[in-house]
N, C-alpha and C positions, 0 to 999 in steps of 0.2 A: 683220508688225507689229514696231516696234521692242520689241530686246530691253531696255527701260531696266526698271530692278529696282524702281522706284516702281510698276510696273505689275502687279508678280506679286500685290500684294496688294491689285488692285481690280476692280472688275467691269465690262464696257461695258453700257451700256445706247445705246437709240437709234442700233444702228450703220444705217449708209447702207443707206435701203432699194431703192435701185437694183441696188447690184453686191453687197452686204452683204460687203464686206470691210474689215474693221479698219484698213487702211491709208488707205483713203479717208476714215475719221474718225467717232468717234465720242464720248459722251457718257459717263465713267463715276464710279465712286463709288466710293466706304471705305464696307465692310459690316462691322458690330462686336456681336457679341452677349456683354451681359454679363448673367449672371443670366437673368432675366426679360423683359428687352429686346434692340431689335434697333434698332441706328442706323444711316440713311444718312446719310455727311456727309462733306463735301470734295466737290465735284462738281467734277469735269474736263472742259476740250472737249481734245481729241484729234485729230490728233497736235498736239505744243506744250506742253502738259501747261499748258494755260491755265484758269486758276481760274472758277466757274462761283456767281454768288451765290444759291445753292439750299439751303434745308434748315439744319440737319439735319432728320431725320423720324424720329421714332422709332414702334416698334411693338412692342404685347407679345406673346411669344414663341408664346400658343398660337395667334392670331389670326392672327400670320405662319406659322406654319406649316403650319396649317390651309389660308389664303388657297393655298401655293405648291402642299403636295398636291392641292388642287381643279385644277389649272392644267392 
């Protein structure tokens, strides 16, 4: 995966479910928790660092983390 530094602070989601490697291209997001909330927003396609018109989505904090422990 490129080392570009917009990337350390985002998450993939939907990477390629063939070979499942990051370089083949993937989908990711800005995760932001403040307080009480939890926002996804900026969505990327990958590699390109191309803008994705999705969201934001926010979610309250017990509900997210509830949902991710279940997982």
């Amino acid at each position: 995966m490129k080392s570009e530094a917009y990337l350390y602070y985002r998450y993939p989601l939907f990477v390629c479910s063939w070979c499942r490697d990051e370089d083949c291209g993937f989908i990711s997001v800005f995760v932001e928790r403040k307080h009480n909330l939890v926002t996804w927003q900026d969505f990327r396609i990958e590699p390109g660092n191309r803008s994705l018109p999705l969201g934001p989505f926010t979610f309250e904090w017990e509900e997210y983390e509830r949902e991710l422990r279940s997982a």
